[in-house]
Backbone as a printed PyTorch tensor [residue, N CA C, xyz], in Angstrom:
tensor([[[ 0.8430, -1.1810,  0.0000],
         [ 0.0000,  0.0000,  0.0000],
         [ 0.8900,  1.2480,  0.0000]],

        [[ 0.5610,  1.7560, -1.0760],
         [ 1.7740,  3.1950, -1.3660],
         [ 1.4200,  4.4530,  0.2830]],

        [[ 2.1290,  4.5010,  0.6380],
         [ 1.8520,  6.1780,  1.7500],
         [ 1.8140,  7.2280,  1.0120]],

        [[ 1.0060,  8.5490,  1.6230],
         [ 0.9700,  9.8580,  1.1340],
         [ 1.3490, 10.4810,  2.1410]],

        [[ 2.7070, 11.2740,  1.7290],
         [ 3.0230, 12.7410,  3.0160],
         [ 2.9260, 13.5510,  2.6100]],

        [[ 2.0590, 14.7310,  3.2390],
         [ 2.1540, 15.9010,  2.4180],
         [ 2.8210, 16.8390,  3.8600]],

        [[ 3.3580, 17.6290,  3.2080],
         [ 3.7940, 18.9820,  4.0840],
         [ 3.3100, 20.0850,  3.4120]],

        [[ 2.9240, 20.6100,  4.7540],
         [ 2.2590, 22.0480,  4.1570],
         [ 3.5160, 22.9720,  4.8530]],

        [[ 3.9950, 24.1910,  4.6690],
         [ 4.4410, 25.0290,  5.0420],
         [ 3.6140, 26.7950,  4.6090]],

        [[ 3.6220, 27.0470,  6.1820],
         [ 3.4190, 28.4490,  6.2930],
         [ 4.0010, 29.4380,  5.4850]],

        [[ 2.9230, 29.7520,  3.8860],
         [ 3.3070, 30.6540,  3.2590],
         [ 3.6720, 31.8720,  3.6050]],

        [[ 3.4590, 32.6040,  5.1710],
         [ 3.6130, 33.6650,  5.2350],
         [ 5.4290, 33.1440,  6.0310]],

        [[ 5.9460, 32.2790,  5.5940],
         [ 7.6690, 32.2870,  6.1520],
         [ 8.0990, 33.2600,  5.0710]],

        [[ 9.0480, 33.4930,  5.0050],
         [ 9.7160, 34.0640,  4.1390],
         [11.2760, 32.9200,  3.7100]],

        [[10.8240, 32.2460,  3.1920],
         [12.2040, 30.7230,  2.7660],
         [12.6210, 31.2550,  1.0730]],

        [[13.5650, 30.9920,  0.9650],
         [14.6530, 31.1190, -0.0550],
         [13.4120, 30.2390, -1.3470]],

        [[13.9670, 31.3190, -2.3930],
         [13.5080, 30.7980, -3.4480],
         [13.6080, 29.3410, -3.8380]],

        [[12.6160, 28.1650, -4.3640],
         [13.0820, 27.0570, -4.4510],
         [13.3680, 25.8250, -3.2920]],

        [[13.2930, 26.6400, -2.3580],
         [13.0380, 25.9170, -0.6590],
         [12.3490, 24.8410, -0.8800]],

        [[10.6270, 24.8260, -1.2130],
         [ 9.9500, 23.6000, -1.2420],
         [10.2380, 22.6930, -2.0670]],

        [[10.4560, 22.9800, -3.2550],
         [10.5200, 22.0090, -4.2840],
         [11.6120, 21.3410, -3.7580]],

        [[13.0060, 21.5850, -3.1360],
         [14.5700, 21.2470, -2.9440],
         [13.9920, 20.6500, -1.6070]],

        [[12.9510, 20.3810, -1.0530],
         [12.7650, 19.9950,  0.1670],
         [11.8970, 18.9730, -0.3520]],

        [[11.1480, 18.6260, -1.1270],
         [10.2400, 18.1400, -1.6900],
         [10.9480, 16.5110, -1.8990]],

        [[12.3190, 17.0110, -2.7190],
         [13.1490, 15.9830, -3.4330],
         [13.9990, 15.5020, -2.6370]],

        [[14.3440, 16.0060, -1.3600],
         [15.2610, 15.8450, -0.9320],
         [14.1040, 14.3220,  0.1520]],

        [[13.1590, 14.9660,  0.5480],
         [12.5660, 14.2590,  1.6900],
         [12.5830, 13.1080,  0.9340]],

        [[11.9320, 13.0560, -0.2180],
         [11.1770, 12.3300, -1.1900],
         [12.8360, 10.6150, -1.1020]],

        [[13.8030, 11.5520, -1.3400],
         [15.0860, 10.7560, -1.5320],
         [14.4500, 10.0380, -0.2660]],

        [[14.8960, 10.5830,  0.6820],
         [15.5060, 10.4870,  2.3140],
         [14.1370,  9.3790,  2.9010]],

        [[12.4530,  9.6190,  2.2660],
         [11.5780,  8.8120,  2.7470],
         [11.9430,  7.5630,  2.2400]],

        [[11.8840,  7.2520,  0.5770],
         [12.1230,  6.3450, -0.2450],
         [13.1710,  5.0970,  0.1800]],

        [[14.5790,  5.2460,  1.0360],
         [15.0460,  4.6230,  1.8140],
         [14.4610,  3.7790,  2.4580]],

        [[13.4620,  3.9580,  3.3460],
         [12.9040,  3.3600,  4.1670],
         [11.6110,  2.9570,  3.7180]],

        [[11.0210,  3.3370,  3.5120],
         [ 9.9280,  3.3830,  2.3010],
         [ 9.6920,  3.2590,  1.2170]],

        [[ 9.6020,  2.3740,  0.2080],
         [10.1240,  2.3200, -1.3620],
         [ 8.9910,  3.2180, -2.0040]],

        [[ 7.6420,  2.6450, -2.0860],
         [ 5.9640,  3.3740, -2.4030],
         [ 5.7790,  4.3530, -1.4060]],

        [[ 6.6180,  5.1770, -1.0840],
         [ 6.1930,  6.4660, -0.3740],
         [ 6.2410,  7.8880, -1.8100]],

        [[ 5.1090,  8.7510, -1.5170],
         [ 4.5840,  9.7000, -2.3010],
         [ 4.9120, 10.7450, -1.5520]],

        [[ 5.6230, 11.8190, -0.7730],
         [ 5.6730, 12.5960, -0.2860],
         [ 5.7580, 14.1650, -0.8220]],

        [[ 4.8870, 15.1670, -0.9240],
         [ 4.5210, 16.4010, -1.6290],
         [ 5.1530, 17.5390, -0.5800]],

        [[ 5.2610, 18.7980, -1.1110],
         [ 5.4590, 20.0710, -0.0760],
         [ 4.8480, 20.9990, -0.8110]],

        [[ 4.0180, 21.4890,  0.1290],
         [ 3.2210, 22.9400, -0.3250],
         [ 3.1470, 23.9970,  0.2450]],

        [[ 3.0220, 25.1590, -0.2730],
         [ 2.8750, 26.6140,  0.6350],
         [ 1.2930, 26.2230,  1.2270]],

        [[ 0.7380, 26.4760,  2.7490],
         [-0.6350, 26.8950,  2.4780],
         [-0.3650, 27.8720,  3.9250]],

        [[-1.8390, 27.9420,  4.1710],
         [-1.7090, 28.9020,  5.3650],
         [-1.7060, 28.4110,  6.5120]],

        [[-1.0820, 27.4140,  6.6860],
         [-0.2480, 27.7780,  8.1660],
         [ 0.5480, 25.9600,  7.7560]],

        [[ 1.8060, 25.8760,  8.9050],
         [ 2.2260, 24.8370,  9.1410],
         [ 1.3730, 23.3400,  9.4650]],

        [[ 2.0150, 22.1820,  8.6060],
         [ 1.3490, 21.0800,  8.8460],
         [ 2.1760, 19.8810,  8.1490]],

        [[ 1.6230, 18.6520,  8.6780],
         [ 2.0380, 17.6640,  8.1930],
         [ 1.2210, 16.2760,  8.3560]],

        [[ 0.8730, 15.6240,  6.8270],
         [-0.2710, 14.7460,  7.1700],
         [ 0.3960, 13.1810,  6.7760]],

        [[ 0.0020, 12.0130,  6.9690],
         [ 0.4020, 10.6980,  6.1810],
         [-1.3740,  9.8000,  6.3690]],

        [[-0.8020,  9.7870,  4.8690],
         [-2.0610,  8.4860,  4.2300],
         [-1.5970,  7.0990,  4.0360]],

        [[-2.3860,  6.2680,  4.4750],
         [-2.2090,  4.9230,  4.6950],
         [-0.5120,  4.3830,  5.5570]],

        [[-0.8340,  5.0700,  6.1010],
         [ 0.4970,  4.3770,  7.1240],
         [-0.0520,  4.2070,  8.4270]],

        [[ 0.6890,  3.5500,  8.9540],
         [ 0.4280,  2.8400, 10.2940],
         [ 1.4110,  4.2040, 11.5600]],

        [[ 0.9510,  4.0760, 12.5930],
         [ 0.8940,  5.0140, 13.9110],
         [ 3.1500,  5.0320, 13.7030]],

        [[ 3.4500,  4.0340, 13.7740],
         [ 4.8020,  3.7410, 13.6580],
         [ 5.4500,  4.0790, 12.1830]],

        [[ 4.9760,  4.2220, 11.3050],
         [ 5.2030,  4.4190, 10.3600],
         [ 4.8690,  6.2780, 10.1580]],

        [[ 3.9670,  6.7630, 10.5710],
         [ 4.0540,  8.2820, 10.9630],
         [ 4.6940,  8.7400, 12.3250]],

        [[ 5.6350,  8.1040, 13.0830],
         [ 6.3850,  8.3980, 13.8790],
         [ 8.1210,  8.6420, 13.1610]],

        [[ 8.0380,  7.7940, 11.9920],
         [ 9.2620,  7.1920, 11.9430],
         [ 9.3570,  8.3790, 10.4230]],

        [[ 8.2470,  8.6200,  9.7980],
         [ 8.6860,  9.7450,  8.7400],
         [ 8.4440, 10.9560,  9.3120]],

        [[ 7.5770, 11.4400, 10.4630],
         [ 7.8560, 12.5030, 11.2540],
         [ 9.4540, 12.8260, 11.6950]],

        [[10.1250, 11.7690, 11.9320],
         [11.9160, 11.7350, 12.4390],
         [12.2610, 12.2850, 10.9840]],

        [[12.2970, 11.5130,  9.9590],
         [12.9820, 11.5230,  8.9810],
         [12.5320, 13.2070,  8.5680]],

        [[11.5850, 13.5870,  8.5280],
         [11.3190, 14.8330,  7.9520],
         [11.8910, 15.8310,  9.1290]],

        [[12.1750, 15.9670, 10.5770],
         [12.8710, 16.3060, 11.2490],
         [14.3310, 16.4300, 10.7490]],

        [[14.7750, 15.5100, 10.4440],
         [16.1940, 15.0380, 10.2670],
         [16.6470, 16.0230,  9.1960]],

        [[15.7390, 15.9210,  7.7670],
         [15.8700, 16.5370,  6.4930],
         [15.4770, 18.0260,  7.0560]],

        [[14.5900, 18.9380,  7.3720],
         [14.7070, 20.0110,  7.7160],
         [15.6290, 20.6540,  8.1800]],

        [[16.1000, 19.9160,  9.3720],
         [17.3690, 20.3540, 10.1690],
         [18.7100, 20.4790, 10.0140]],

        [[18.6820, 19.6690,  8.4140],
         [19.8940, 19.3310,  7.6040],
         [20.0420, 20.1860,  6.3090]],

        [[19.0000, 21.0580,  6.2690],
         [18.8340, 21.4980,  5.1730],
         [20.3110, 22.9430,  4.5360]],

        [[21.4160, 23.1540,  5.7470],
         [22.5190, 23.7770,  5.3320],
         [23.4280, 22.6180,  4.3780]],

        [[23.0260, 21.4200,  4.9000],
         [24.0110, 20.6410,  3.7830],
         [23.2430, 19.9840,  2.5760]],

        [[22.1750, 19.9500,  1.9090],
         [21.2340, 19.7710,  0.7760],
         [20.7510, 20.9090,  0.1620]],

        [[21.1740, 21.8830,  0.5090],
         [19.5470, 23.1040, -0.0180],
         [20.6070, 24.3380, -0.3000]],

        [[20.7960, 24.3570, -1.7080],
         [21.2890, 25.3000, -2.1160],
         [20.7760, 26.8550, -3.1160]],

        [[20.5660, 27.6020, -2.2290],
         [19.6180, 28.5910, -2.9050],
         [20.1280, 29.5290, -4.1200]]])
């Protein structure tokens, strides 16, 4: 059963041109590891969020980390 992550990010941030999409691909890498049928999206909307479809309680614990991990890492992936 394929998963869906979507991230929403708070359009009113002010993030470097190209931010989502370079975050998009990067997660997308970084889920796929662990996850082969993972679908993971990033979007501007109005306000911060983060959802998963068809995954199990452990399985949205464990791409909640990973999307932690990739955010926090984003001085060594994300070149504006």
């Amino acid at each position: 059963m394929q998963i869906f992550v979507e991230v929403r990010l708070d359009k009113k941030k002010q993030l470097p041109a190209g931010a989502a999409s370079a975050l998009a691909i990067e997660l997308n890498t970084r889920l796929q590891r662990k996850f082969p049928d993972v679908e993971a999206t990033v979007r501007m909307a109005g306000m911060d969020g983060f959802s998963v479809r068809n995954g199990t309680t452990a399985d949205r614990e464990a791409i909640e980390e990973i999307l932690q991990e990739t955010w926090e890492s984003a001085d060594d992936w994300f070149q504006p």
